[in-house]
N, C-alpha and C positions, 0 to 999 in steps of 0.2 A: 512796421518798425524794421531796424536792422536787424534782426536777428529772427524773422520771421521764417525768411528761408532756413535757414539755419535749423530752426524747430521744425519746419515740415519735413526737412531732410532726414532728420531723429526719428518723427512720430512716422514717418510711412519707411523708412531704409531705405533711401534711397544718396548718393552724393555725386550730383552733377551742377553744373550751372545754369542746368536749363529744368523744370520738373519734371516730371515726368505726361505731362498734357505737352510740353513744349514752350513752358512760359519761359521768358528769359530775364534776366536782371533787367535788363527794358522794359521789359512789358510791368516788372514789379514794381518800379522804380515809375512808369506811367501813372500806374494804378494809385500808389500812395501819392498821385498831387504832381509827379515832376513833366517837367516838358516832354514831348516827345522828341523832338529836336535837338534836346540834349543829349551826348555823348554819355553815356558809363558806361562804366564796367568795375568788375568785384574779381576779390581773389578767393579762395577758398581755400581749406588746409585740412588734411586728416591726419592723426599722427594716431599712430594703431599702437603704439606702446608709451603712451600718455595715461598717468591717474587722472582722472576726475579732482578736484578742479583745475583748471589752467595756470601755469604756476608766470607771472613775466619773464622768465628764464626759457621758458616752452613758446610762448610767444614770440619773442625775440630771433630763438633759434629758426622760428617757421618764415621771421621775416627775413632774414640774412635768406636765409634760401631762395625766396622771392626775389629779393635784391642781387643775388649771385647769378638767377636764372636771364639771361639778354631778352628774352619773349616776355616775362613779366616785368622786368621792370620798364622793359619799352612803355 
């Protein structure tokens, strides 16, 4: 699912885009079914002074910064 890394990231502490064995959104993204051959990639976001739940106002903000950043939005 999407939000698997997500949870493994919660359940061991860890936040990178790769796990910590060294899987990458590739290899995640092989594994559930997708091509190899196909191109992804994922963003990720922490916001250390966020409540619990995610409010669209929080999300929003995480993507303007994405979108502000030239390396991610490329």
């Amino acid at each position: 699912t999407r939000l698997a890394h997500a949870r493994d990231m919660l359940r061991r502490d860890y936040y990178a885009h790769a796990s910590p064995e060294g899987d990458t959104v590739q290899d995640r993204f092989v594994e559930a079914g997708g091509s190899r051959w196909r191109l992804v990639a994922e963003n990720i976001a922490r916001c250390e002074a966020c409540e619990p739940p995610p409010t669209v106002e929080t999300v929003e903000r995480l993507h303007r910064g994405w979108m502000n950043s030239p390396g991610h939005r490329a």
